[in-house]
C-alpha positions as CSV (number, residue, x, y, z in Angstrom):
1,X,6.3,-4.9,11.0
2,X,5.8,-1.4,11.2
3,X,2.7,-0.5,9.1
4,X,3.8,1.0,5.4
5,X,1.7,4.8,5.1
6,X,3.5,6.4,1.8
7,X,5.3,4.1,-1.0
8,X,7.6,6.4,-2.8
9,X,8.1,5.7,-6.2
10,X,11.7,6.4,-7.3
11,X,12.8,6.5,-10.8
12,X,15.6,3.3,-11.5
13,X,17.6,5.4,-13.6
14,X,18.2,7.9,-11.3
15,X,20.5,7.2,-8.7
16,X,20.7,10.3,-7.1
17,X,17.2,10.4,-6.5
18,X,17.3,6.9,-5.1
19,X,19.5,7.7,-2.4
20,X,17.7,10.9,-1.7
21,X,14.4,8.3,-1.6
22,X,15.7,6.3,1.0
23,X,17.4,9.2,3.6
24,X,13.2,11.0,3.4
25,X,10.0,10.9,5.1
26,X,8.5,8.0,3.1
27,X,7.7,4.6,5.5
28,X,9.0,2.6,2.4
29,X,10.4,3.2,-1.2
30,X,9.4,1.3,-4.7
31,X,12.4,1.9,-7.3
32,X,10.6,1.4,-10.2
33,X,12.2,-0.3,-13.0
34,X,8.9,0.1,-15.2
35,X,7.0,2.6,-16.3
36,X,9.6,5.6,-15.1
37,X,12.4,4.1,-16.6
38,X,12.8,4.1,-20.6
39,X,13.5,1.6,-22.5
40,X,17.1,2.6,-23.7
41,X,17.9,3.0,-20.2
42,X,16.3,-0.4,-18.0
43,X,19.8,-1.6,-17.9
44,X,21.1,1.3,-16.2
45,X,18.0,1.7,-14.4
46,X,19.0,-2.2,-13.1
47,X,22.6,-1.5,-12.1
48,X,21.1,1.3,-9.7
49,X,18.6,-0.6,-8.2
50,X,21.1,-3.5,-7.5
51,X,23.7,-0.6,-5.9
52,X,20.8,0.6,-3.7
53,X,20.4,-3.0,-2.5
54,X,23.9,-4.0,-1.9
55,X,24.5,-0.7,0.0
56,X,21.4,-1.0,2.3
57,X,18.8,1.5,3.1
58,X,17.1,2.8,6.2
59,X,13.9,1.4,4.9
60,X,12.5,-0.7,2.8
61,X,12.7,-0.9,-0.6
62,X,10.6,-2.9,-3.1
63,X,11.5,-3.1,-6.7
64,X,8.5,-2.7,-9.3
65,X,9.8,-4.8,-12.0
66,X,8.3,-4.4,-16.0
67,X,5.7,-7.3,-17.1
68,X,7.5,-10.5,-16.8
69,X,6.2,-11.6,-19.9
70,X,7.4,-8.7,-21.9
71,X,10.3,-7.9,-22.9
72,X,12.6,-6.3,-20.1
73,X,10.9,-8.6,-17.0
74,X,13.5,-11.4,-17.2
75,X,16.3,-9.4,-17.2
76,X,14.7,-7.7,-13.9
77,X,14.3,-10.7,-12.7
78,X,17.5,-11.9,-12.9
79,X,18.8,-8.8,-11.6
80,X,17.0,-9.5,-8.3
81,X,18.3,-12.9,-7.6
82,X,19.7,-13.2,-4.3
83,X,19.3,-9.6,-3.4
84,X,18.6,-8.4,-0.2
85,X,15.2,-6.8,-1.9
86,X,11.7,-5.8,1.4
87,X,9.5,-7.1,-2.0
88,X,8.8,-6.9,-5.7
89,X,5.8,-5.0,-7.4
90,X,4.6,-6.9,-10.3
91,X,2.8,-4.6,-12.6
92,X,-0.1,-5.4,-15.3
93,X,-1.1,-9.2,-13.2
94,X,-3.3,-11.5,-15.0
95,X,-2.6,-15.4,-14.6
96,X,-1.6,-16.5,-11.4
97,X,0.5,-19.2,-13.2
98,X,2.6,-16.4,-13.7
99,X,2.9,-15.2,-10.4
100,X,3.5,-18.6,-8.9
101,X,6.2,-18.8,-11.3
102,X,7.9,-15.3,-9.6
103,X,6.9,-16.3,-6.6
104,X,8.8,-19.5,-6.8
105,X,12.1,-17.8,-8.6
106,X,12.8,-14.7,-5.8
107,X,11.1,-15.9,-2.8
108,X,10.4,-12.6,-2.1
109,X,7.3,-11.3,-0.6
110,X,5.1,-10.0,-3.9
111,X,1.9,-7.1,-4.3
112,X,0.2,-7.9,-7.4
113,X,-0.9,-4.8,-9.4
114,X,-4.1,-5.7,-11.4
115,X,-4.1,-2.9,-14.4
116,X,-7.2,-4.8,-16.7
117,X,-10.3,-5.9,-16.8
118,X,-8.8,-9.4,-17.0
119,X,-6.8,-9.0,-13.8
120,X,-9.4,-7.5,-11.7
121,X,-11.7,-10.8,-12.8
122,X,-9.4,-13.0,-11.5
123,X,-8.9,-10.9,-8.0
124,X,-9.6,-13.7,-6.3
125,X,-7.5,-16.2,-7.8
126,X,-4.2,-14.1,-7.8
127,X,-4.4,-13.0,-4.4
128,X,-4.2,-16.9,-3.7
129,X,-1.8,-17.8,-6.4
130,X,1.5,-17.9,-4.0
131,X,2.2,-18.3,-0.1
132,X,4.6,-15.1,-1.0
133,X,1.4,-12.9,-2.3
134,X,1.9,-9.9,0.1
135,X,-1.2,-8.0,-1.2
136,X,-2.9,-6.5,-4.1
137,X,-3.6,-3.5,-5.4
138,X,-5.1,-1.5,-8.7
139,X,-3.0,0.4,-11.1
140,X,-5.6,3.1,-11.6
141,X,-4.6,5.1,-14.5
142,X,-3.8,1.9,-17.0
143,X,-7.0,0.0,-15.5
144,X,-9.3,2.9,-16.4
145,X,-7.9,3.2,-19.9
146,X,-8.5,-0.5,-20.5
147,X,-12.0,0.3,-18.7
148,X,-12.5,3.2,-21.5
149,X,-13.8,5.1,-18.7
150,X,-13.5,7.9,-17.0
151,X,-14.4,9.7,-13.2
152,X,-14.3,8.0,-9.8
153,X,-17.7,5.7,-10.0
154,X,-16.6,2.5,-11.8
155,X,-13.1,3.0,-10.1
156,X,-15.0,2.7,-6.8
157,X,-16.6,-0.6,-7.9
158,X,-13.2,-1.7,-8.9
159,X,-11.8,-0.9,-5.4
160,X,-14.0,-2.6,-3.8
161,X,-14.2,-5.2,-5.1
162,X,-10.5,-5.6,-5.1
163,X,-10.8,-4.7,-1.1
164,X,-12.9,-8.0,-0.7
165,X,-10.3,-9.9,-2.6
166,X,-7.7,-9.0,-0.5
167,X,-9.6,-9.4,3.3
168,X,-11.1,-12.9,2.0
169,X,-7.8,-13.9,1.1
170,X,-6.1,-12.9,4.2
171,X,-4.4,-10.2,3.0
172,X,-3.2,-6.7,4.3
173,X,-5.7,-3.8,3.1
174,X,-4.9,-2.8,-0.4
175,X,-2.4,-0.1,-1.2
176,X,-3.9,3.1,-3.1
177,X,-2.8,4.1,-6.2
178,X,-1.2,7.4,-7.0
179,X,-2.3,10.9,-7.1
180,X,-0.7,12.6,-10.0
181,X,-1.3,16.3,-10.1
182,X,1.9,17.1,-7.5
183,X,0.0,20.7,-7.3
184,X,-3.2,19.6,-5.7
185,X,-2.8,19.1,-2.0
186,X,-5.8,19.4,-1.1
187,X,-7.0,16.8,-3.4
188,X,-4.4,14.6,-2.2
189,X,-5.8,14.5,0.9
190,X,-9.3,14.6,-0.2
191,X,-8.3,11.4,-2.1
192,X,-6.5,9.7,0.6
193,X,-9.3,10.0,3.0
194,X,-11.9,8.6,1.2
195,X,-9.1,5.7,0.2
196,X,-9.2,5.5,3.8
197,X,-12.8,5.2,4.9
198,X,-12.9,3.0,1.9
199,X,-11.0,0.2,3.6
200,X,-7.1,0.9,2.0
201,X,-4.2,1.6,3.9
202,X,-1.1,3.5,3.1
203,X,-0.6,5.6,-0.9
204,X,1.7,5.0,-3.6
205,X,3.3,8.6,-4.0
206,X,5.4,9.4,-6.9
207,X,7.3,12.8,-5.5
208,X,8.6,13.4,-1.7
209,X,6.4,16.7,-1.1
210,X,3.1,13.7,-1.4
211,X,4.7,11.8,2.0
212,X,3.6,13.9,4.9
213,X,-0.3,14.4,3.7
214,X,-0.3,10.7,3.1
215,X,1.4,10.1,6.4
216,X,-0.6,12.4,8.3
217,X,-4.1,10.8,6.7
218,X,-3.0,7.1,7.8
219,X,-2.1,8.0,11.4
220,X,-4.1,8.3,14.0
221,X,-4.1,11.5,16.0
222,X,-4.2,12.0,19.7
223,X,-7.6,12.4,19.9
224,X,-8.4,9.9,18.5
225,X,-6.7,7.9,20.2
226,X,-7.9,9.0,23.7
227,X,-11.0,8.2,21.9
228,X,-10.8,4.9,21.5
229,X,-9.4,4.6,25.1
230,X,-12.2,6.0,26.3
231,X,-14.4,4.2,25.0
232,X,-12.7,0.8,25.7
233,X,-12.3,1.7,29.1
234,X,-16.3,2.3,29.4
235,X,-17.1,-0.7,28.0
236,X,-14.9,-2.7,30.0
237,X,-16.8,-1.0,33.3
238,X,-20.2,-1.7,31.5
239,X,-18.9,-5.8,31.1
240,X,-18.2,-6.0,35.0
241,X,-21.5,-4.4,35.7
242,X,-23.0,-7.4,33.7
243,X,-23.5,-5.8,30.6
244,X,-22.0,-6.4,27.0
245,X,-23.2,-2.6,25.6
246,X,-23.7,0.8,26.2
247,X,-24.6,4.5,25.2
248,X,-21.4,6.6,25.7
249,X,-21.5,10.4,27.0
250,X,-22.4,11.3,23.1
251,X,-25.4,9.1,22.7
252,X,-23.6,6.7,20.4
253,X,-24.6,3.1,20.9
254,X,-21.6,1.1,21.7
255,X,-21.3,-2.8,21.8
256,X,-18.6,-5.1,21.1
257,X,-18.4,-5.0,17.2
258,X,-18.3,-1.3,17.8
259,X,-15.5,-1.9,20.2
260,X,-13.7,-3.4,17.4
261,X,-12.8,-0.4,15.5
262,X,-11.3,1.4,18.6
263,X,-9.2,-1.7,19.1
264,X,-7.9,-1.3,15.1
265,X,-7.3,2.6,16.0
266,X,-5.1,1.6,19.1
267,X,-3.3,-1.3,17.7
268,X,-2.6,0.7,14.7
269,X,-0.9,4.1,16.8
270,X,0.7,1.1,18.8
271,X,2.6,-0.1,15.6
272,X,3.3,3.2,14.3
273,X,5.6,4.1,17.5
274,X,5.5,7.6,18.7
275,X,4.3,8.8,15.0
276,X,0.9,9.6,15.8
277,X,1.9,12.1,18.4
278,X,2.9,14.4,15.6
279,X,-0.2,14.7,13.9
280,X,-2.6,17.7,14.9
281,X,-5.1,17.4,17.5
């Protein structure tokens, strides 16, 4: 599969939007039945999402359904059922009994949103609950708020440790959650990046003009690339010299778990096709 850089949130009850969604830039849209979608309007917001589906899309497109065990998730459930959905997003996760119990019902591939305290205790259990558990990720905004705190210092701890969760499981790197001041670019990107470096892959966006900073931070560029080539290629000439290390042409120590990373950077501009060739040097 082709690796997932911007999620694009599209609002259920907006069809017009959803199809608009679909024809863009994103690598993969979430119609969201939940926290976009009010409560008069779920059942239209249902009828859409099950339109979009039918019809087919270009890429594809996960459903973030409400809490199962409130009040609108069985009806999105059942709304799903036998529908040619990529995945489902299940929003404010807590007991894995709940998500085997989803995971069981759609057969659909499933990323756990933890959004509490409680959820980001049991991490580790839900990212194990179901053979179907795609990957997990951190609903910042509702998880701070049920923190009572505020800044980026306990949300890093809570990244983390959701990050370890997900690699000892097996799992795909965690998704970031969204940026939401649509203004701040630069921020965006500042964001993204450390997201990055931090071990995720691929943003949550919730407006189309979010995609191609997102994009751009998840791709590797052509130096970078070369880079890695480089260095793979001096390494290999160092191993049939008889030697497992080296010091490349910048001083930089260089032995196979170095390698390692340049073999991620490759395998990654591999599986992203030509994309990378439109980033900046």
């Amino acid at each position: 599969m082709t690796p997932v850089r911007s999620w694009l949130y599209a609002p259920g009850d907006r069809p017009e939007l959803l199809a608009k969604a679909v024809r863009g830039r994103a690598d993969a849209v979430v119609v969201d039945l939940e926290d976009a979608v009010s409560p008069s309007r779920k059942a239209e917001a249902r009828a859409s999402a099950r339109e979009l589906l039918l019809a087919g899309s270009p890429v594809p497109v996960w459903v973030r359904v409400n809490d199962p065990l409130g009040p609108w998730g069985e009806a999105d459930l059942d709304a799903l059922d036998g529908l040619p959905v990529t995945g489902v997003r299940l929003p404010k996760c807590e007991d894995p009994s709940v998500v085997r119990q989803v995971g069981y019902r759609l057969g659909r591939p499933m990323q756990l949103l933890l959004e509490s305290a409680a959820g980001l205790e049991r991490a580790g259990d839900l990212a194990r609950a179901h053979p179907r558990v795609a990957g997990i990720g951190l609903g910042e905004a509702d998880l701070a708020a049920d923190l009572r705190t505020v800044g980026e210092e306990t949300l890093s701890g809570c990244r983390f440790r959701v990050l370890l969760a997900a690699r000892a499981a097996g799992l795909p790197a965690p998704v970031q959650s969204v940026w939401t001041d649509l203004r701040d670019a630069d921020g965006l990107r500042a964001s993204t990046e450390r997201a990055r470096d931090a071990g995720f892959f691929g943003r949550s966006v919730i407006h189309p003009s979010q995609v191609d900073v997102v994009n751009a931070v998840f791709t590797p560029t052509p130096r970078q690339v070369a880079a890695a080539r480089e260095l793979l290629d001096a390494l290999d000439a160092a191993e049939r010299d008889g030697r497992s290390a080296l010091v490349d042409r910048n001083g930089r120590f260089v032995d196979p778990a170095v390698a390692e990373g340049a073999r991620h950077t490759l395998a990654l501009a591999d599986r992203l096709g030509d994309a990378y060739d439109k980033e900046e040097t």
